[in-house]
N, C-alpha and C positions, 0 to 999 in steps of 0.2 A: 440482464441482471438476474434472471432466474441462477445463473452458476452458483449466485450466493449462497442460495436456499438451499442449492445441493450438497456447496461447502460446510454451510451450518447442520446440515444433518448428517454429514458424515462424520467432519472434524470435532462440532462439540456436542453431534447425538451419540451417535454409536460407537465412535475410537472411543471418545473422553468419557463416555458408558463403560468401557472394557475393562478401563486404566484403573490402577489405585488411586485414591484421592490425592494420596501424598505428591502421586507423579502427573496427573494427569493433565495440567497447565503445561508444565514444561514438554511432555512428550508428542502430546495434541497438537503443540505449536510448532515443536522441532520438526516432525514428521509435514504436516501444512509448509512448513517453509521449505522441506526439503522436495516435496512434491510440486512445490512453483520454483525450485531452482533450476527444475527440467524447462524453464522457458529461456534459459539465459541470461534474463532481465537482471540486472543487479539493483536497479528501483524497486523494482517487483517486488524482488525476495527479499528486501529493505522494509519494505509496505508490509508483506507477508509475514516477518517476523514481528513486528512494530503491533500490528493489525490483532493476528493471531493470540498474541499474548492480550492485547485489548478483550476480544471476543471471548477467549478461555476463562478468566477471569471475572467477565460477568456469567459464566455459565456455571462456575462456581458458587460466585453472588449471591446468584436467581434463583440455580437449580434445576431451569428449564434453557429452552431455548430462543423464547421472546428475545430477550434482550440483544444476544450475538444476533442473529438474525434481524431484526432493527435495524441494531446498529452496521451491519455489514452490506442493507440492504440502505443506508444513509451512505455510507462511507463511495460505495457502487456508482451513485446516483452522481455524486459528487466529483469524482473523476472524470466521469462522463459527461457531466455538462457543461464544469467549472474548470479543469484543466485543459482541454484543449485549446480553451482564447487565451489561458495563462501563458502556456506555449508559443500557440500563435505571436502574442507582444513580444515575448521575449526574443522570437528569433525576427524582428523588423529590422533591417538592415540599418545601420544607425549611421551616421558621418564616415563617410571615408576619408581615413587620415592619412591617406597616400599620398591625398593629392591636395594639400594643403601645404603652401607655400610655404618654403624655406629660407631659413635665414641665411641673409650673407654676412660674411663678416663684417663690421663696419659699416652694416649698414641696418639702423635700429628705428 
C-alpha cells in the first residue's frame, strides 16, 4: 500500500502543483488514468478514473494532501482485504444445470 503515498505525491503533489487550477482535476486524473491503462486492466483504469477524480477533488478541497492520501490509503486497504472473498463467492461453482433432468414429453 506504500504505491499510494507515492501516487498521492506525484499525481496530487507535484503534477496537480504544476497545473493551472482551472485544469488541474481533469489533467491530474486524465494523465493517473492514463498511466494505469499501461496495466491492461479495464477495472483498474475504471477505479483509476473513478478514484482519481475522487482524490483530485479533495486535493482541491483541502489544498494539501491529507485527504487524497487517506482516502486512497482507505480505498488500498479495502481492495486488499475485502475484495478477494468478494471474488472468492462469486466464482463458487453453483448448480450444474447440465445435468438436471429433462423433460419428456408427456410426461409431467
Amino acid at each position: 500500500m506504500p504505491n499510494g503515498l507515492g501516487e498521492e505525491i506525484f499525481f496530487r503533489g507535484a503534477l496537480y502543483a504544476a497545473l493551472d487550477d482551472d485544469r488541474a482535476v481533469a489533467v491530474s486524473t486524465a494523465v493517473y488514468t492514463l498511466v494505469t491503462a499501461t496495466t491492461r486492466n479495464p477495472a483498474l483504469m475504471l477505479a483509476a478514473g473513478t478514484m482519481g477524480t475522487l482524490f483530485s477533488l479533495q486535493r482541491r478541497a483541502t489544498g494539501g494532501l491529507q485527504a487524497p492520501v487517506l482516502t486512497h490509503l482507505a480505498w488500498s486497504t479495502l481492495m486488499v482485504y475485502c475484495l478477494p472473498p468478494l471474488l472468492r463467492s462469486a466464482h463458487r461453482p453453483g448448480p450444474d444445470l447440465m445435468s438436471r433432468p429433462t423433460m419428456r414429453p408427456g410426461v409431467y
